[in-house]
C-alpha positions in Angstrom: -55.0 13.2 -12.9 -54.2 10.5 -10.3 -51.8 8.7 -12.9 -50.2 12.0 -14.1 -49.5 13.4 -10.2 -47.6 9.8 -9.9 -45.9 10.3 -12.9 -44.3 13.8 -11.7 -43.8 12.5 -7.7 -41.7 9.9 -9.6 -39.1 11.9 -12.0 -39.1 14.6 -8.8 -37.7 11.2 -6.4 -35.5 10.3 -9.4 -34.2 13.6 -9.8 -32.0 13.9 -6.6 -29.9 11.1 -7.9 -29.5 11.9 -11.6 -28.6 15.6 -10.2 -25.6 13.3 -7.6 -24.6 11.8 -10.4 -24.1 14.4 -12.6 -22.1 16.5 -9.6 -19.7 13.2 -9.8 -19.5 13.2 -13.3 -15.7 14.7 -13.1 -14.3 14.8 -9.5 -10.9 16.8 -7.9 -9.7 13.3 -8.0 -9.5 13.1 -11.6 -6.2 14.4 -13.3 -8.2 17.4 -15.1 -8.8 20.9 -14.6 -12.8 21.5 -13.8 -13.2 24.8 -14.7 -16.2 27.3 -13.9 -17.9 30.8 -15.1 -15.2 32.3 -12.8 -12.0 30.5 -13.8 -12.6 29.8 -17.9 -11.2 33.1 -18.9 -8.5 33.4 -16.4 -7.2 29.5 -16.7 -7.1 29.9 -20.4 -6.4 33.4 -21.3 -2.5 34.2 -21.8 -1.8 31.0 -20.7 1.8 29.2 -20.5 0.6 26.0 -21.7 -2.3 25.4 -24.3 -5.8 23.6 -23.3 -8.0 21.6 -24.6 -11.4 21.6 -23.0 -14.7 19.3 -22.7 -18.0 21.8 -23.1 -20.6 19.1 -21.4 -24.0 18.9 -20.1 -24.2 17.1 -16.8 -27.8 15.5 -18.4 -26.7 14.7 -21.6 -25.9 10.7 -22.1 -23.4 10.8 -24.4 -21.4 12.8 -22.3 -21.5 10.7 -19.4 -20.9 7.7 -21.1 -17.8 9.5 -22.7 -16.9 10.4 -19.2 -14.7 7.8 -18.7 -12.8 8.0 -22.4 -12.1 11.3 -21.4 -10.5 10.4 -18.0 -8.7 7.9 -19.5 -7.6 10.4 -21.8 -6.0 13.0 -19.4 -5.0 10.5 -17.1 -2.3 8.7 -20.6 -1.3 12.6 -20.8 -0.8 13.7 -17.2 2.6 14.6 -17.8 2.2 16.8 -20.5 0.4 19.3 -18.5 3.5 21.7 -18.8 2.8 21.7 -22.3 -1.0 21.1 -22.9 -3.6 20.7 -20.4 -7.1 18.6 -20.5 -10.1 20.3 -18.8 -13.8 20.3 -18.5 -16.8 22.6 -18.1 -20.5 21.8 -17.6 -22.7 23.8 -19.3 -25.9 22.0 -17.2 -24.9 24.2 -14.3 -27.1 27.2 -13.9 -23.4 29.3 -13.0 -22.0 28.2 -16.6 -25.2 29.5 -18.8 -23.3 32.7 -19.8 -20.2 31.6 -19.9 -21.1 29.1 -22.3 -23.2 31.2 -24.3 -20.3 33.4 -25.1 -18.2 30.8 -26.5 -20.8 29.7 -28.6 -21.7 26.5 -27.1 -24.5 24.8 -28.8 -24.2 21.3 -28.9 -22.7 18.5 -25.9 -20.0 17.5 -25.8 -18.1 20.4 -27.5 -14.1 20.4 -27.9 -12.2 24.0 -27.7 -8.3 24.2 -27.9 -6.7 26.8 -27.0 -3.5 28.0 -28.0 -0.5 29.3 -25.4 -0.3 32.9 -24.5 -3.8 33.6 -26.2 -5.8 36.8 -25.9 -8.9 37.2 -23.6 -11.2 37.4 -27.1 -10.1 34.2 -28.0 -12.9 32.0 -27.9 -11.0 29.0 -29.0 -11.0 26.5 -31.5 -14.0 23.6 -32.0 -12.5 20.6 -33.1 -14.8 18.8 -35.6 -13.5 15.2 -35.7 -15.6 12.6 -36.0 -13.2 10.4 -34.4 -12.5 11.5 -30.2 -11.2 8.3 -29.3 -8.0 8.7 -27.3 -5.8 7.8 -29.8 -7.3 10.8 -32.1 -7.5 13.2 -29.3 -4.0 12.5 -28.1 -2.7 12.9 -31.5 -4.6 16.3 -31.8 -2.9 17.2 -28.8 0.4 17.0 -30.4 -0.7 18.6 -33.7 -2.2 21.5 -31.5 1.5 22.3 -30.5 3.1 21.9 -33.2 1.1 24.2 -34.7 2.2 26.8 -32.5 4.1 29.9 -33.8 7.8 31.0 -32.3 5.8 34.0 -30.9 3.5 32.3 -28.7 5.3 28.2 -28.4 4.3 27.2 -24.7 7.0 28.0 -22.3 7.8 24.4 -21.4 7.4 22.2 -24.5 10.4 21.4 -26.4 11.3 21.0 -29.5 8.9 18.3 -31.2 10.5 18.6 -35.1 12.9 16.3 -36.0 16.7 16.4 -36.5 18.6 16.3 -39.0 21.8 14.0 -39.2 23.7 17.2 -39.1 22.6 18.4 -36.0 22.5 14.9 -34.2 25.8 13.4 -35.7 28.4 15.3 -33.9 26.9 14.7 -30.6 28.4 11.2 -30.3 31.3 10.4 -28.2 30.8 14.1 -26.4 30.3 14.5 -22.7 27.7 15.7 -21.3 25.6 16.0 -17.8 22.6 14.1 -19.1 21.3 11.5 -21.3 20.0 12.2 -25.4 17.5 9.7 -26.4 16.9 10.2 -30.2 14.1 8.1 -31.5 14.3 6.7 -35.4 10.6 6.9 -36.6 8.3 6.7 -39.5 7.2 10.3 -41.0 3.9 9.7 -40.2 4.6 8.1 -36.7 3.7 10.3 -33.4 5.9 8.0 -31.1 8.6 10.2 -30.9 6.9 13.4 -29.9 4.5 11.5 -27.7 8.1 9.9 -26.1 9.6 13.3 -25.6 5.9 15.0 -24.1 6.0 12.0 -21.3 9.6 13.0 -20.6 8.4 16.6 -19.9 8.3 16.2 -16.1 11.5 14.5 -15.9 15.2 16.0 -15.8 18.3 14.0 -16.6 17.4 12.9 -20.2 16.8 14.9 -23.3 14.4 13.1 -26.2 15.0 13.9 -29.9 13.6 12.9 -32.7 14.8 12.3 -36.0 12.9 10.6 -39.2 13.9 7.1 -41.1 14.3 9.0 -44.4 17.2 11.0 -43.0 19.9 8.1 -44.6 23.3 9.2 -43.7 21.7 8.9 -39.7 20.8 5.2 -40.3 24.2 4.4 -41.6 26.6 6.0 -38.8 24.1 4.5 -36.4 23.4 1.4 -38.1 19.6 1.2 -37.0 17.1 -1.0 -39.4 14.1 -0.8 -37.2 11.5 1.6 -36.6 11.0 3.3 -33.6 14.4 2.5 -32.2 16.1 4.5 -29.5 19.4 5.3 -29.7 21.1 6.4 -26.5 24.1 9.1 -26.1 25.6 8.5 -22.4 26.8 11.2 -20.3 30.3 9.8 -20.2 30.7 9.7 -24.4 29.3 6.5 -25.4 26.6 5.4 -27.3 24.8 2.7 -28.0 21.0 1.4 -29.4 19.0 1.0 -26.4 17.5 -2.6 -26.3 13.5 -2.6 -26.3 11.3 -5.5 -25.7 8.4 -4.1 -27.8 8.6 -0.9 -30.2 5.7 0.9 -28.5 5.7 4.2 -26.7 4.7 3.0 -22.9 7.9 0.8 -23.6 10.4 3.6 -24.6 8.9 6.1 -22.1 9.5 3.8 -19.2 13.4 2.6 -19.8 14.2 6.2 -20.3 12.3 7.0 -17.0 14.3 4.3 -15.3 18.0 5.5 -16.2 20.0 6.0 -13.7 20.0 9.7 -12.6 16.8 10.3 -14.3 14.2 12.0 -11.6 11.3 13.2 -11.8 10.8 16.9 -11.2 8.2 17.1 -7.9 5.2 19.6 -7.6 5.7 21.5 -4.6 2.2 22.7 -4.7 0.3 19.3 -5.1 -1.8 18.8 -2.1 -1.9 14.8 -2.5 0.8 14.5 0.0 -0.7 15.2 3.2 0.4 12.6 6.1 3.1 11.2 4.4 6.2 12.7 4.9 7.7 12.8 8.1 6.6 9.5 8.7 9.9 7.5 9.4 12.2 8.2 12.3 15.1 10.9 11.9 17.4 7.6 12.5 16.8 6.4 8.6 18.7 8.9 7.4 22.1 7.8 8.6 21.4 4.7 7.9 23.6 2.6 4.6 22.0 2.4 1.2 20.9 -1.4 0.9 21.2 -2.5 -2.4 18.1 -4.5 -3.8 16.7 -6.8 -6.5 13.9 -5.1 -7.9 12.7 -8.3 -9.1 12.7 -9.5 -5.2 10.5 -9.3 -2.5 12.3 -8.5 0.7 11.2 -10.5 4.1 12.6 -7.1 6.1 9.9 -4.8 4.1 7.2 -7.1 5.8 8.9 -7.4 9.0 9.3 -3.3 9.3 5.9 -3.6 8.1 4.7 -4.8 11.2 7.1 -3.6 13.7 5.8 -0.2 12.8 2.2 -1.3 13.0 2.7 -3.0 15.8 4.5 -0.9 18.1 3.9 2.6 16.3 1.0 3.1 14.7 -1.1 0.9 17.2 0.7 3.0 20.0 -1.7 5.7 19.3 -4.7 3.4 20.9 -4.3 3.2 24.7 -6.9 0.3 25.0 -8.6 -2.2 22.1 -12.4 -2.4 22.5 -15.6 -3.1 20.6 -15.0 -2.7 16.8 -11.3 -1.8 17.0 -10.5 -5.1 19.2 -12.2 -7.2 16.3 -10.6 -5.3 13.3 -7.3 -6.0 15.2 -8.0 -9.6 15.8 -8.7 -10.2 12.3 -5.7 -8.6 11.4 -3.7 -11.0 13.3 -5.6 -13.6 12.8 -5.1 -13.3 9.2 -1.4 -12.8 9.2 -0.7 -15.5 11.2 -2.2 -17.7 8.9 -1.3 -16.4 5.4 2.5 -14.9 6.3 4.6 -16.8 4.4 7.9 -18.8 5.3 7.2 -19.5 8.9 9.5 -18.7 11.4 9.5 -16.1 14.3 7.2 -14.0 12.9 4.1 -16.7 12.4 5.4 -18.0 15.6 4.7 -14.1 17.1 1.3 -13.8 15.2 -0.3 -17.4 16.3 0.8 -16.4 20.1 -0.8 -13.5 19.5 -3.4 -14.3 17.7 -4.6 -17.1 20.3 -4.1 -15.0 23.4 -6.7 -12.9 21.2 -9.2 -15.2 20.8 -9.0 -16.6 24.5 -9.5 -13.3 26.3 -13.1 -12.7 27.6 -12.5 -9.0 28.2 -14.1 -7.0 26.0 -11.2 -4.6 26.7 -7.8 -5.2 26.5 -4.8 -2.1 27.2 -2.3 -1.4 24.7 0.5 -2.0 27.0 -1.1 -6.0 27.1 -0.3 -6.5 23.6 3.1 -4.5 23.5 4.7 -7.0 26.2 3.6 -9.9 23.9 5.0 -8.6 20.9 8.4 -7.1 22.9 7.9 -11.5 24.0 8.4 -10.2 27.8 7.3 -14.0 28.4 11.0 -14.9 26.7 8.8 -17.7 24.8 11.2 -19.7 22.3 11.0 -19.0 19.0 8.9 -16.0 19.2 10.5 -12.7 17.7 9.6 -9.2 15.7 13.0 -7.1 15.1 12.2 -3.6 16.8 14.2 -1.7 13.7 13.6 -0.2 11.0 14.9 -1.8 7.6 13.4 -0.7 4.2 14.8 -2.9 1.8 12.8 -2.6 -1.5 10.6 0.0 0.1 13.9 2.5 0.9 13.5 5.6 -0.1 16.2 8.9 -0.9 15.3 10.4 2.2 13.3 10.1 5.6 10.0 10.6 4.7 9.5 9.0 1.2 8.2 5.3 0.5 9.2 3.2 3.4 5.7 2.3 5.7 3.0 2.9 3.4 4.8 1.1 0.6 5.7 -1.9 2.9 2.2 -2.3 3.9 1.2 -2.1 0.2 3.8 -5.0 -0.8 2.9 -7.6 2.9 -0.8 -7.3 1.5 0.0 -8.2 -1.5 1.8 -10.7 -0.5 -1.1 -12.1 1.5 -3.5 -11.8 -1.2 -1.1 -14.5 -3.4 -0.8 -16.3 -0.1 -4.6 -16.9 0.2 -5.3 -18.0 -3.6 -2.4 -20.2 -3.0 -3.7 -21.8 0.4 -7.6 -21.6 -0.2 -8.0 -23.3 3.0 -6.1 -21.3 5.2 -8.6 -19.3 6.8 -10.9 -22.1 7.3 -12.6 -22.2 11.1 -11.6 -19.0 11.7 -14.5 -16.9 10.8 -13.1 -15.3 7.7 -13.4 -18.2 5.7 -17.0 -17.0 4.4 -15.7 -13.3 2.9 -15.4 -13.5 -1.3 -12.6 -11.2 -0.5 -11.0 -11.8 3.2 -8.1 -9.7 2.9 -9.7 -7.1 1.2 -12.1 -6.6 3.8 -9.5 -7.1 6.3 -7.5 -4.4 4.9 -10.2 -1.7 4.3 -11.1 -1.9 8.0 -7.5 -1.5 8.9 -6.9 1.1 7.0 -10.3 3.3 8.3 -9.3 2.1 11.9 -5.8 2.3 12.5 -3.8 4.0 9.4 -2.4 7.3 10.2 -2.9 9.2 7.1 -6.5 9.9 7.2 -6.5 11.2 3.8 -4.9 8.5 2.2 -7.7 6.1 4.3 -10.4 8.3 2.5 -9.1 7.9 -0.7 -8.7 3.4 -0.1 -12.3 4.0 1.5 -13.9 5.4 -1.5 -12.3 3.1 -3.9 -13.4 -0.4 -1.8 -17.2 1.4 -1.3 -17.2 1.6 -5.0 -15.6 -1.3 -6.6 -14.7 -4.1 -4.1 -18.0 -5.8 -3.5 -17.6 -6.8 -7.2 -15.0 -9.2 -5.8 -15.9 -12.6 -5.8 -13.0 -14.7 -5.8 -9.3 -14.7 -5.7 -8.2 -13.9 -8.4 -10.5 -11.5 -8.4 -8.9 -9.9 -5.0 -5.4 -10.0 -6.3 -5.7 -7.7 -9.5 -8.4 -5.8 -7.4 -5.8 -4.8 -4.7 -3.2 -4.5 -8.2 -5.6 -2.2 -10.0 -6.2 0.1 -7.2 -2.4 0.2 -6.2 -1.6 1.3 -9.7 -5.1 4.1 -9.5 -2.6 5.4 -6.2 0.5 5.6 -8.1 -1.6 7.5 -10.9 -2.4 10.1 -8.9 0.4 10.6 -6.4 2.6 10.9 -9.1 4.6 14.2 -9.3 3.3 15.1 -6.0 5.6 15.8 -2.8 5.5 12.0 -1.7 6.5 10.9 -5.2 10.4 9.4 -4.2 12.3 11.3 -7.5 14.5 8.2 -7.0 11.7 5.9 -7.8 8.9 7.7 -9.7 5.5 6.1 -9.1 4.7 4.8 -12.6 2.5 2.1 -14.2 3.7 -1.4 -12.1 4.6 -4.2 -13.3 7.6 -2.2 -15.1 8.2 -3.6 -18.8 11.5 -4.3 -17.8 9.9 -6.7 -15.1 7.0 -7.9 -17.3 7.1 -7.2 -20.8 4.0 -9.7 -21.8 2.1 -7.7 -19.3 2.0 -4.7 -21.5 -0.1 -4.4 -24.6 -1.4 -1.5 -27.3 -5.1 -1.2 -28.8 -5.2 1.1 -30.9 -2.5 3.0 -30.4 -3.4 2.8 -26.6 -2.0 1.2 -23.5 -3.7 -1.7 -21.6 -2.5 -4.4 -19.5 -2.7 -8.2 -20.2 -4.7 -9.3 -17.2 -3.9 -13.1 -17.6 -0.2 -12.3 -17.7 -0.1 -9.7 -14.8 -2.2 -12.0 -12.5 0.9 -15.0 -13.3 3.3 -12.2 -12.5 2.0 -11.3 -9.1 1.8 -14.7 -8.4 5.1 -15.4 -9.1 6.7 -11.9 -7.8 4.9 -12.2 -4.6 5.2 -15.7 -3.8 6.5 -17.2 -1.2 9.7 -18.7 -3.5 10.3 -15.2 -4.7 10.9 -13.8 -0.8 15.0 -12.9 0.0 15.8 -13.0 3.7 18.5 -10.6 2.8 19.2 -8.0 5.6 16.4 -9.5 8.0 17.2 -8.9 11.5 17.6 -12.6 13.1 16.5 -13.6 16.6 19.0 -13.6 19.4 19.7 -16.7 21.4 17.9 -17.2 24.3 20.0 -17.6 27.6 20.6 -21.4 28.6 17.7 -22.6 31.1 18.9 -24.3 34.9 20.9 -27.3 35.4 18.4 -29.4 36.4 14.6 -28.3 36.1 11.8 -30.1 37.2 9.8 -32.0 34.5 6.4 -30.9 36.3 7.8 -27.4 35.4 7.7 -28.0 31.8 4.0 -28.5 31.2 1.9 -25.8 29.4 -1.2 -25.4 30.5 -3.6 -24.5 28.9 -5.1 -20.8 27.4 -8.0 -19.7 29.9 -11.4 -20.5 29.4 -14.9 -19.1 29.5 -15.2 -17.0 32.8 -18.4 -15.5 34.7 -18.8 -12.0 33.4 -18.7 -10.4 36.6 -15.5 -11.9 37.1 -14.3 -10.9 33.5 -15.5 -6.9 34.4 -13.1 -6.9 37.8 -10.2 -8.6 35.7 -10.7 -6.0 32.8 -10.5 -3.0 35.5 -7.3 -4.6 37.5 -5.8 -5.0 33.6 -6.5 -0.8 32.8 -5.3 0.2 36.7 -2.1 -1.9 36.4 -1.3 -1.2 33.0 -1.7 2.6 33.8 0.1 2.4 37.4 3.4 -0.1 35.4 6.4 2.2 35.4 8.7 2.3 32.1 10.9 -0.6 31.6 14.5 -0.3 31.9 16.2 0.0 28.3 16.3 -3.8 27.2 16.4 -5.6 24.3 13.4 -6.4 22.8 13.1 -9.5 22.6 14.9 -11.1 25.4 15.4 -9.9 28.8 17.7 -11.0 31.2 17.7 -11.8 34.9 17.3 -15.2 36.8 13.4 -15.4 37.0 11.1 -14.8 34.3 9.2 -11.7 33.7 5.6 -11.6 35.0 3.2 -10.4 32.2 0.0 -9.1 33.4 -2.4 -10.9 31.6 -4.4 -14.1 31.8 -2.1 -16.3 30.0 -0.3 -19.4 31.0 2.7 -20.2 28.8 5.6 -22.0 29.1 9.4 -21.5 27.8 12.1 -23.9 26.0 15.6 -23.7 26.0 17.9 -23.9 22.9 18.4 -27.9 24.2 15.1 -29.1 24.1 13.9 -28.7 27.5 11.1 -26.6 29.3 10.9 -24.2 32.0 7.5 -23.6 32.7 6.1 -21.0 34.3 2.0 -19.4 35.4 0.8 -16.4 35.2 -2.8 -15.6 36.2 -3.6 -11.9 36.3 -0.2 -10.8 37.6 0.8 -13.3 40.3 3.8 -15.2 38.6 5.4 -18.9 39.4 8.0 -19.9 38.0 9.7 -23.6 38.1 11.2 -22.5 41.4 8.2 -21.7 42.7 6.4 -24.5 41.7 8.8 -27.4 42.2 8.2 -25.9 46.3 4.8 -25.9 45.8 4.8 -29.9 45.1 7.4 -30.5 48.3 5.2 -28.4 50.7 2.1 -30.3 49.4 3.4 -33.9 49.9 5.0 -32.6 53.2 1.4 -31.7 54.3 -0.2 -34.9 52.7 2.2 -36.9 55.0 1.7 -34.8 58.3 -1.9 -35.1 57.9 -2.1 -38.5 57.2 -0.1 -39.2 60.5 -2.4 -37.1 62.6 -5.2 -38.9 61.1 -3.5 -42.1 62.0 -2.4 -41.2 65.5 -6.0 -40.0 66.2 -7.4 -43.3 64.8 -5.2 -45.5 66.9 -5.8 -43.1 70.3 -10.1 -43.4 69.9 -9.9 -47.3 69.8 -7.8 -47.5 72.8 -10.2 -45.0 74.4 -12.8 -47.4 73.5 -11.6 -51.0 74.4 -10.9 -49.0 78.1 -13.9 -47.4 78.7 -16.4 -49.9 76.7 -19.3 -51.9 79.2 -20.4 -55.3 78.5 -24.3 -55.8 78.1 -26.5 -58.8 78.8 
């Protein structure tokens, strides 16, 4: 009895977590419809589109191992949804046991189609293949339309028969105000209607499809290939569209890429929450920048962190505890993995070392802000204060811009580190498998401003990123989950229609990176991590349309060389000491009144603007020389200042030490006058 009550405490301890599992089986995050008791009959019933739908048990192992085929599955045909849709049901829940009693449900998994615009008795159709891979399914898909009557054809599909040389032929050399695609195929090939399903969503470009038998076509056209694409411009001409490889991820993506071609955007999607609106009105007047797609553009990275710098860090009045760490590592990390040099590494190692010298365990908003505005005028230290999307532009204010600029200068970091391993040594990071991962997951719960989109990066790192263990590793990591964003924000209200998020690398950029199995797409690891090597190296940067640092205003005629020392970055302090400091720090920061418009990184006048902080720095002019200056807790010197310091000190030196002689000389003569002589 003993063994058999141990037997049932265990499977009731297990069962919380088979039942969690099960509940997470299929998520809202998936691109599927989960459907209920409630929602079967009304999602399916006189539908515009057909459906094809998963009957599963939430206990059954198959079905959770098939899970993820099945994702895959609707995931590759997302943007047929118009057309058909993928769904799921579990049977397991106590809700469902009707429901799925009426359609007959007897075995897991079970697969119902449905056609368009069927009837509320229609219990749909069980598909019986042996085969449910996503080739088969997929291909099923396509059969399932076509098998469609005139009477009840889906009310967004097109066309998916093939044409005739009759009907094709006199379109050449006609204008139009889009783009026909007609794809060449095999008579048993699916390419073509698969092609013209993934151009559902998109407007500008019109896919036909016509079949290799059809012999007067192949002689006015001249194709000898199969699939080809042959491409009728909206201007008259025509031409065979050039493909690296004759697979259906290839053709779907150069047609998606034609100019003019745009995706058509889901106004009801809710995956677009805290991203639009996030750029200034100003963008929008500003000039198109054409860009090199194939580039990386040192302005993205610099708007990057003007905008995390001095917007989204703006939100924080003060930095303590856990946020001051996060934000040290931050900079700590850029500073040493930005690539190039220059201004900005000179910026981030500033700022990165007044960081690490501070004992105050808080520091104000406003501290940091005067470093990065370099209110100290140091030489050499400069962020531009615009912004200048580049690569990361989008159509309008609102679209791409920060979040895809932060997306690329990680990126670039992550090459960065596996090209300098010892980068981060002595600087606390060094010891992370993954130290820009973990950098970037607690920036983006801390600081990022979309608190959705943080939920989202959150959940993926909590799942997956501890199987990081080395650099490689962390590039196609940060890759992979990139591409899992543009999956699933695609057709939404932040999707640019200008530049459609899509599978990245493009084929266009890295054909070797793109593979089939089984008629299935999948990515050549070894060839995308040499890509992103190469793409986001520091030899593939442009400096094109980076804002460059003003001059500096010439320093006196003649300063002191004392003047030019630096001393050095404070030290340990008492900690009752550090507690008043960190309290005259938060009333002065709150009682400083606005500074008049300046520029940001210079700012004139004949001596040097005091910074309140406990820093001592010193300047250089453009010639090579110094003018030093100290700054302890807001009292300021500069080389003025200190060149009197030195003449009233030897001035004193030299009084005293004639008072000490004068004194000497009047005691002796006191003493010769006055002394007795003794026997």
């Amino acid at each position: 009895m003993l063994r058999l009550w141990f037997k049932a405490a265990f499977i009731l301890w297990l069962a919380p977590g088979c039942l969690g599992t099960a509940a997470r089986l299929y998520t809202e995050g998936d691109p599927l419809m989960i459907l209920s008791s409630s929602s079967l009959k009304s999602t399916v019933s006189n539908s515009s589109s057909a459906w094809l739908v998963q009957f599963f048990s939430s206990w059954c192992g198959h079905c959770i191992q098939y899970s993820s085929t099945w994702k895959a599955l609707a995931r590759d045909v997302k943007d047929w949804q118009q057309a058909i849709s993928v769904a799921v049901l579990d049977c397991a829940q106590e809700e469902n046991f009707d429901v799925c009693k009426e359609y007959s449900i007897k075995f897991y998994p079970t697969f119902k189609y449905f056609h368009a615009h069927s009837s509320e008795t229609d219990r749909g159709t069980i598909y019986r293949g042996a085969d449910r891979e996503i080739q088969s399914v997929r291909q099923l898909m396509v059969n399932i339309l076509q098998n469609h009557t005139k009477l009840n054809w889906p009310d967004r599909c097109p066309p998916l028969k093939p044409y005739s040389s009759v009907e094709l032929l006199p379109l050449l050399g006609q204008r139009s105000d889009h783009y026909t695609a007609i794809i060449i195929e095999e008579p048993d090939s699916y390419v073509g209607r698969e092609v013209i399903l993934d151009l559902l969503q998109f407007s500008g470009v019109e896919v036909k499809r016509a079949l290799s038998s059809d012999l007067p076509l192949l002689d006015a056209l001249k194709i000898s290939t199969f699939p080809s694409v042959y491409l009728l411009h909206p201007n008259g001409t025509h031409s065979q569209l050039p493909v690296q490889k004759q697979l259906r991820f290839f053709f779907s993506s150069l047609l998606r890429t034609l100019p003019g071609v745009q995706r058509q955007l889901n106004s009801g999607s809710s995956s677009s929450g805290g991203l639009i609106g996030a750029l200034s009105d100003k963008q929008s007047s500003e000039p198109w920048r054409d860009f090199d797609r194939s580039k990386v553009y040192t302005a993205d990275l610099e708007s990057a962190l003007h905008y995390l710098l001095r917007v989204e860090l703006a939100t924080h009045n003060s930095l303590e505890g856990e946020e001051l760490k996060i934000f040290k590592d931050f900079v700590v990390l850029v500073a040493k993995l930005y690539p190039g040099g220059g201004s900005v590494v000179k910026l981030m190692e500033t700022l990165s070392d007044w960081l690490l010298s501070m004992p105050l365990k808080r520091i104000p908003y406003q501290a940091v802000l005067d470093l990065v505005d370099n209110k100290m005028r140091i030489s050499g230290v400069f962020l531009g204060s615009e912004l200048r999307w580049v690569g990361c532009q989008g159509s309008r204010p609102g679209l791409r811009g920060y979040p895809c600029s932060l997306w690329t200068l990680f990126h670039v970091l992550t090459v960065q580190h596996d090209a300098k391993p010892t980068a981060l040594d002595n600087t606390g990071l060094e010891h992370e498998a993954a130290p820009v991962l973990q950098v970037m997951r607690q920036y983006i719960r801390t600081f990022f401003g979309c608190e959705q989109c943080g939920r989202h990066f959150e959940e993926a790192a909590e799942e997956s990123m501890n199987k990081v263990t080395n650099k490689e590793e962390q590039i196609l990591w940060l890759w992979n989950q990139h591409n899992m964003v543009n999956y699933r924000l695609a057709g939404s209200l932040s999707d640019d229609p200008l530049f459609p998020k899509a599978p990245w690398p493009s084929p266009s950029l890295c054909s070797s990176c793109h593979e089939e199995k089984n008629g299935v797409h999948v990515w050549n690891q070894e060839n995308v991590l040499l890509f992103l090597r190469q793409h986001y190296g520091a030899s593939n940067l442009s400096p094109k349309y980076s804002v460059t640092p003003p001059q500096l205003p010439a320093p006196p005629q003649n300063p002191e060389p004392d003047a030019a020392k630096q001393a050095s970055w404070p030290q340990e302090k008492h900690r009752g000491e550090a507690e008043g400091e960190e309290k005259e720090l938060e009333k002065k920061a709150k009682e400083k009144p606005d500074p008049p418009p300046v520029d940001k990184a210079v700012e004139g006048g004949g001596r040097g603007k005091v910074l309140d902080l406990g820093v001592k720095v010193s300047r250089e002019d453009g010639k090579g020389g110094a003018v030093g200056g100290v700054w302890i807790l807001g009292l300021g010197f500069n080389s003025v200042d200190m060149s009197l310091c030195v003449v009233l000190y030897v001035c004193s030196c030299l009084f005293l030490m004639l008072l000490f002689f004068f004194f000497k000389v009047r005691s002796r003569r006191w003493k010769l006058r006055y002394s007795r002589l003794h026997v």
